[in-house]
Backbone as CSV, one residue per row, in Angstrom:
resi,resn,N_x,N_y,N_z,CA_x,CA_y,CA_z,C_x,C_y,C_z
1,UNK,36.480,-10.989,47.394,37.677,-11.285,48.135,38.881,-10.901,47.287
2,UNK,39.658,-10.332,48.001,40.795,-10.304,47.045,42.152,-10.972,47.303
3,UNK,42.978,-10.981,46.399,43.780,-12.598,46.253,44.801,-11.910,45.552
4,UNK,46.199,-11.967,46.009,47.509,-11.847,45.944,47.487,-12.768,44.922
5,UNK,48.984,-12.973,43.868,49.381,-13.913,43.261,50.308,-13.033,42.217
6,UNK,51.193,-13.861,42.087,52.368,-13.674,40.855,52.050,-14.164,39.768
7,UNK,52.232,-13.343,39.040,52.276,-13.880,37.357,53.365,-13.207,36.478
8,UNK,54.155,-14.061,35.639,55.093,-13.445,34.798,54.800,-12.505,34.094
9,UNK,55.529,-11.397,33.627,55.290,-10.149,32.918,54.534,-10.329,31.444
10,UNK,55.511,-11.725,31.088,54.672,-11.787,29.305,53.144,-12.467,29.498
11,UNK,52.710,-13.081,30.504,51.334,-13.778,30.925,50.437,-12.578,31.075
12,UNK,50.898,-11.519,31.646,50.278,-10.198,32.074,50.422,-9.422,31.308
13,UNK,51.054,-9.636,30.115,51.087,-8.712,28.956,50.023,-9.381,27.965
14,UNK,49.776,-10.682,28.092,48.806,-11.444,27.491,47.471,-11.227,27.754
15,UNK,47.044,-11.391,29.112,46.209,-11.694,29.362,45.508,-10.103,29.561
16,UNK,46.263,-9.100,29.701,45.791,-7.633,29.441,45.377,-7.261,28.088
17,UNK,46.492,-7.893,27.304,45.379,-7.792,25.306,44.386,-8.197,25.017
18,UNK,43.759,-9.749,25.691,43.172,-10.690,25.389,41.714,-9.674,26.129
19,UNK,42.184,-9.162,27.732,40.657,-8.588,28.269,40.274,-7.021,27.350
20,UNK,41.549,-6.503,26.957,41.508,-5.065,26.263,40.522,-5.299,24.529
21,UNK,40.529,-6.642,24.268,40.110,-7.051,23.062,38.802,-7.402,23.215
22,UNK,38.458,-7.812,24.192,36.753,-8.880,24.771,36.219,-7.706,25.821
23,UNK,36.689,-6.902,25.913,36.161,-5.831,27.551,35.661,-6.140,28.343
24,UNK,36.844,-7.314,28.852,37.089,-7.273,30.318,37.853,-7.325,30.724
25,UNK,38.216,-6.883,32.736,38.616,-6.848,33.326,39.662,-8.262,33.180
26,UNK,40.678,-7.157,34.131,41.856,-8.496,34.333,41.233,-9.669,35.607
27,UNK,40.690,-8.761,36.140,40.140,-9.759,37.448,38.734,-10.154,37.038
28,UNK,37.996,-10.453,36.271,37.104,-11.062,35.657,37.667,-11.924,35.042
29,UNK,39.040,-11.702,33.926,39.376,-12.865,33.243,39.836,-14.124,33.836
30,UNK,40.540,-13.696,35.110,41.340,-14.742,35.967,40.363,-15.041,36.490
31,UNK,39.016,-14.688,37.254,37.737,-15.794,37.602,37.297,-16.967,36.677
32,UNK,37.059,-16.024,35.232,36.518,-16.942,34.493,37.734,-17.767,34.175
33,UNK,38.845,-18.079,34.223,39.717,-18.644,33.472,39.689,-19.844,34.717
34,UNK,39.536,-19.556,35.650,39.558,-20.301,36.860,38.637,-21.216,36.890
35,UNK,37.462,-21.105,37.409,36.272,-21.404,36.871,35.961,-22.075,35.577
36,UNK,36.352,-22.129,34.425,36.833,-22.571,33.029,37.331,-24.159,33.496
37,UNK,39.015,-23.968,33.757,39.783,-24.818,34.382,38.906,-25.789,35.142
38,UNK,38.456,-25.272,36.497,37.910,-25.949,37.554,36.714,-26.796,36.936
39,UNK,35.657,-26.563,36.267,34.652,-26.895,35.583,35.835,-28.876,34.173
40,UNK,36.286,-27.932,33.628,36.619,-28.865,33.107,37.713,-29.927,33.840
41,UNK,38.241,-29.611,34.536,39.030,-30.694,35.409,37.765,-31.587,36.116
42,UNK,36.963,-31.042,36.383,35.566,-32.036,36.871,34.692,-32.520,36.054
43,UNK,34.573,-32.606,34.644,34.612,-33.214,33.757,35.431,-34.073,33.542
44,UNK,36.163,-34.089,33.529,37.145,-34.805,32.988,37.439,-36.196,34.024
45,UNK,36.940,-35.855,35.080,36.964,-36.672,36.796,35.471,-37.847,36.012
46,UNK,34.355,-36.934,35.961,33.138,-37.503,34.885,33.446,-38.579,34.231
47,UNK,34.019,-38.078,32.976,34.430,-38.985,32.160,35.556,-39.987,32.415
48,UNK,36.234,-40.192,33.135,36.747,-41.112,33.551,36.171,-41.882,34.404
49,UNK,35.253,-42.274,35.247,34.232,-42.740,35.477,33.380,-43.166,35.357
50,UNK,33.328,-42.645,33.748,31.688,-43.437,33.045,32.913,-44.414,32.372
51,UNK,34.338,-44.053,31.876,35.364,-45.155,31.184,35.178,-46.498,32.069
52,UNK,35.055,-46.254,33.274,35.012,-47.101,34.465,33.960,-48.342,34.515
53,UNK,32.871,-47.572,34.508,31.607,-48.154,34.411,31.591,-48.795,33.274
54,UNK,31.708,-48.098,31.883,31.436,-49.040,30.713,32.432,-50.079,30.911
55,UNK,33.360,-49.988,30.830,34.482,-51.287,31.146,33.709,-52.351,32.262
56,UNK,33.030,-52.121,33.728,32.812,-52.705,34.333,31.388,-53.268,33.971
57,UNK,30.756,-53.099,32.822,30.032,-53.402,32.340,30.085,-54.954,31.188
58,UNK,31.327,-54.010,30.351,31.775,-55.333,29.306,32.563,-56.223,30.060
59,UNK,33.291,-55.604,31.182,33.715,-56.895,31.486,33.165,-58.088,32.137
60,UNK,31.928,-57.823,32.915,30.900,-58.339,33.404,29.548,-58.945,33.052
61,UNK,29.112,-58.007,32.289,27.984,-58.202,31.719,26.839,-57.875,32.579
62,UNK,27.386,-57.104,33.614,26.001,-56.924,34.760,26.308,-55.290,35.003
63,UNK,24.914,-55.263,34.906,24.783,-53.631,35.492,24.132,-53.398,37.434
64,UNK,25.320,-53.521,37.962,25.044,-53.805,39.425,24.214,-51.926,39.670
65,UNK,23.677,-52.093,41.039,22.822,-50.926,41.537,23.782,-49.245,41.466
66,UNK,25.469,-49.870,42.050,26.150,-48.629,41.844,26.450,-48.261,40.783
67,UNK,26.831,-49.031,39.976,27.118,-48.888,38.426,25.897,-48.181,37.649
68,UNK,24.649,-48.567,38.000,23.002,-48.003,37.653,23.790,-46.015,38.304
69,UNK,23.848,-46.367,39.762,23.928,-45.009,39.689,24.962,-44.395,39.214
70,UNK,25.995,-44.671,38.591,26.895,-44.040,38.314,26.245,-43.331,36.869
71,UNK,26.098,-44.182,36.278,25.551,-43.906,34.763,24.314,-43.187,34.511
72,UNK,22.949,-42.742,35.621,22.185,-42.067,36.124,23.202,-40.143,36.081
73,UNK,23.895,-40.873,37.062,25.020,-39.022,37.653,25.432,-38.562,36.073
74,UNK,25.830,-39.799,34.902,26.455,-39.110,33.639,25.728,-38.216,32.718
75,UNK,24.032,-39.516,33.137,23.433,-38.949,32.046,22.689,-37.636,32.736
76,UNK,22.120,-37.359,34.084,22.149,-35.861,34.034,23.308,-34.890,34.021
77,UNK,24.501,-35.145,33.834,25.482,-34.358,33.457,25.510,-33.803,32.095
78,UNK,25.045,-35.351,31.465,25.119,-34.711,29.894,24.267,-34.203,29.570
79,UNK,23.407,-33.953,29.967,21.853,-33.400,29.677,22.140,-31.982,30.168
80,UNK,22.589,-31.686,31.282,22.750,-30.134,31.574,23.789,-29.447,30.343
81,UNK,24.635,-30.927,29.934,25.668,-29.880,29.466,25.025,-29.501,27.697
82,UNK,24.371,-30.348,27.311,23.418,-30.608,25.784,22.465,-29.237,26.518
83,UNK,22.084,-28.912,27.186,20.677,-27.557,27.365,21.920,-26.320,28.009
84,UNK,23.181,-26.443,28.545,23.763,-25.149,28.561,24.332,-24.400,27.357
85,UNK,23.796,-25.263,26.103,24.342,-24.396,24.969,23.924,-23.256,24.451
């Protein structure tokens, strides 16, 4: 698909050294940079959530069924992310 968008001249003077240095494409870099972003903003959604859970843990002292699954969803998260290395 292709996708319009503005970018300032010195960003595009950047990001043309950075693919001219690694050989790639400008439109490969802006996927992966995207993708990059997107990936870690949903992490980051993750981990604030397990902050959630452990708190609702100490503050309680009970590990209720959703809280079970919440902490289930972390630990295969962390496990994919420990074997994508």
């Amino acid at each position: 698909m292709k996708v319009q968008m503005s970018i300032s001249d010195e960003l595009v003077k950047k990001i043309d050294s950075f693919c001219t240095d690694n050989y790639l494409t400008r439109s490969g870099f802006v996927s992966m940079a995207c993708a990059q972003y997107l990936a870690s903003y949903e992490l980051t959604l993750v981990i604030k959530e397990m902050a959630l859970c452990l708190r609702k843990i100490a503050d309680t002292g009970v590990v209720d069924p959703d809280t079970l699954r919440d902490l289930e969803d972390f630990e295969r998260i962390a496990k994919m992310l420990v074997s994508a290395k």
